[in-house]
C-alpha positions as CSV (number, residue, x, y, z in Angstrom):
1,X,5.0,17.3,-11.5
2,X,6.2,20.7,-11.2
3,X,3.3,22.8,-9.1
4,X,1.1,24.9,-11.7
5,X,2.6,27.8,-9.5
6,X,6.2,27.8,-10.3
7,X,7.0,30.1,-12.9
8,X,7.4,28.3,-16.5
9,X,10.8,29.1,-17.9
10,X,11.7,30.1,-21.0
11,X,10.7,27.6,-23.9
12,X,13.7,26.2,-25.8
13,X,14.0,27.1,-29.5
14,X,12.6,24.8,-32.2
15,X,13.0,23.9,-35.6
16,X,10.0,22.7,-37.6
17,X,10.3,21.4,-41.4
18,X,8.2,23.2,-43.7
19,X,6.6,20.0,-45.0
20,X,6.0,19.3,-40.9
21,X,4.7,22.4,-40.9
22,X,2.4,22.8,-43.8
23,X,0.6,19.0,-42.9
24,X,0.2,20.6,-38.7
25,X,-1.7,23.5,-40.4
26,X,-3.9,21.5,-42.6
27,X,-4.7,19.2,-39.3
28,X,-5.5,22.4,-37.3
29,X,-7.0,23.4,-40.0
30,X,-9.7,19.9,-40.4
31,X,-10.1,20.5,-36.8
32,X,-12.4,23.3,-37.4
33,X,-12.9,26.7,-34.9
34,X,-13.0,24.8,-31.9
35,X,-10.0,25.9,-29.7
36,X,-9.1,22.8,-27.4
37,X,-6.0,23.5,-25.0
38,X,-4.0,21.1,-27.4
39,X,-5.0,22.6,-30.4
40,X,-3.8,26.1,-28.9
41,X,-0.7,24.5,-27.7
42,X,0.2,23.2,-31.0
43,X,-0.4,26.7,-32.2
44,X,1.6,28.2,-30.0
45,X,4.5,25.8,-30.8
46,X,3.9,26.5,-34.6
47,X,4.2,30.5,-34.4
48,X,7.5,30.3,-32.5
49,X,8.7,27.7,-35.1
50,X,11.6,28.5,-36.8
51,X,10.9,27.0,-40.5
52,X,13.7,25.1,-42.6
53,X,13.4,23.0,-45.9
54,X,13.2,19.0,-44.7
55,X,16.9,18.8,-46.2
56,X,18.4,21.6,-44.4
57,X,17.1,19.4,-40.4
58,X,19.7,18.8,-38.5
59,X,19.8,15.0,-37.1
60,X,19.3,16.2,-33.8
61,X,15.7,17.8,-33.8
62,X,12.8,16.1,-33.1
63,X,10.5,16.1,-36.2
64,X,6.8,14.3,-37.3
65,X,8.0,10.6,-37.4
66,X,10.8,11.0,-35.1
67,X,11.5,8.1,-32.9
68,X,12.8,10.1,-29.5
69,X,13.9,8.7,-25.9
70,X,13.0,11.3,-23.5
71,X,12.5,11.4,-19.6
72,X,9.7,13.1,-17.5
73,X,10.7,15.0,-14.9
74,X,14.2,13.9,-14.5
75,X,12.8,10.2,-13.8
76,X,11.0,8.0,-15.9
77,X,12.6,7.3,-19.9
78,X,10.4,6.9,-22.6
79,X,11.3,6.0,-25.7
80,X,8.3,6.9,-28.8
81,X,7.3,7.8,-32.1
82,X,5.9,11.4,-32.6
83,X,3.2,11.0,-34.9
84,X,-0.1,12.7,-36.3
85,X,-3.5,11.9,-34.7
86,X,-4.6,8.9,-37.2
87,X,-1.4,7.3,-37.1
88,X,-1.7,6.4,-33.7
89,X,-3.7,3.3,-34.0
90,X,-3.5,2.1,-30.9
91,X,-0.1,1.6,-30.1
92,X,1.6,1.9,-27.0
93,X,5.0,3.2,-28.9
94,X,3.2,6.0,-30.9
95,X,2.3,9.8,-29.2
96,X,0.1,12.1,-30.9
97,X,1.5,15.3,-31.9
98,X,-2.1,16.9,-30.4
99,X,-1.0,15.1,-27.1
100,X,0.1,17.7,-24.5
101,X,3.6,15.7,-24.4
102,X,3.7,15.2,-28.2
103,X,3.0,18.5,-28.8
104,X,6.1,19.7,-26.1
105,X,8.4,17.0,-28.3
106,X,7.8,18.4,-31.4
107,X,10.9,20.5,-32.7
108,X,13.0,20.4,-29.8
109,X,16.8,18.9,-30.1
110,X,18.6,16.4,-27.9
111,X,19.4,18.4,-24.9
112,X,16.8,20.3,-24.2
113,X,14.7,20.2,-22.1
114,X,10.9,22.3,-21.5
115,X,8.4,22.8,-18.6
116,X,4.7,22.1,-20.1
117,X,1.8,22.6,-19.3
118,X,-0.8,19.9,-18.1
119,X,-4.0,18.8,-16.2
120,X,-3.1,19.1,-12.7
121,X,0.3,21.3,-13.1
122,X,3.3,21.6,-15.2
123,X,5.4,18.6,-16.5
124,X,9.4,19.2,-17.0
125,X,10.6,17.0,-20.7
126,X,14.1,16.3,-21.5
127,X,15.1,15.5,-25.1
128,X,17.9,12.4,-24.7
129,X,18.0,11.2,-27.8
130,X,16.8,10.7,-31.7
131,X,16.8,7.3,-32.4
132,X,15.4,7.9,-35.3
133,X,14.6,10.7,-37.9
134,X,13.0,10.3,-41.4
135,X,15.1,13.8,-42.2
136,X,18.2,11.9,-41.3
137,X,17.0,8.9,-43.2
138,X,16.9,10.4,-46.2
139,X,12.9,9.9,-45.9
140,X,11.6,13.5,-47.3
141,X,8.5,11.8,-48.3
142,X,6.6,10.4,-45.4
């Protein structure tokens, strides 16, 4: 982990759908007024959003449902679903979008890369690849 100190560098643009975006409200929204950091962070990805109809995603951003390989600071690969909180079930393939890492996943294309913050300091994510995306599936409906 990057120390808590180092200066956080400029987030990475990202594309939301507006069907990802309208559920992500609506669970903020059944979450009630209690502002957890993941909640907030979540927020804060959603007002920088830039907002396209599911059709118009390009196969390269990481959406809701988005199978994604990434790596953690430049070392360890990882390759899971992006999913909301009640899909999780358990599994050890699924991350919640209200996780700090699911929540820096969210939007992002394969490339980039973002410094987030966690407990104990600041975590670096690198988008490798989208193994698979509902958008490019053809899967508007999910």
């Amino acid at each position: 982990m990057i120390n808590s100190e180092d200066i956080l560098e400029k987030k990475p643009k990202i594309i939301l759908s507006s069907q990802d975006l309208e559920r992500l409200e609506a669970l903020l929204y059944a979450l009630g007024n209690n502002l957890s950091p993941d909640k907030a962070a979540l927020l804060d990805e959603l007002g920088r959003a830039e907002v396209l109809e599911p059709q118009e995603i390009p196969p390269t951003v990481v959406t809701m449902n988005s199978t994604v390989r990434f790596t953690v600071e430049n070392k360890e690969e990882f390759c899971l679903t992006l999913v909301y909180p009640k899909d999780v079930d358990g599994q050890a393939d699924r991350i919640s979008v209200l996780a700090p890492v699911g929540s820096a996943l969210l939007g992002l294309s394969v490339g980039d890369s973002i410094a987030w913050p966690m407990p104990g300091g600041v975590v670096k994510v690198k988008i490798e690849e989208i193994v698979y995306q509902p958008e490019r599936a053809g899967e508007y409906h999910r």
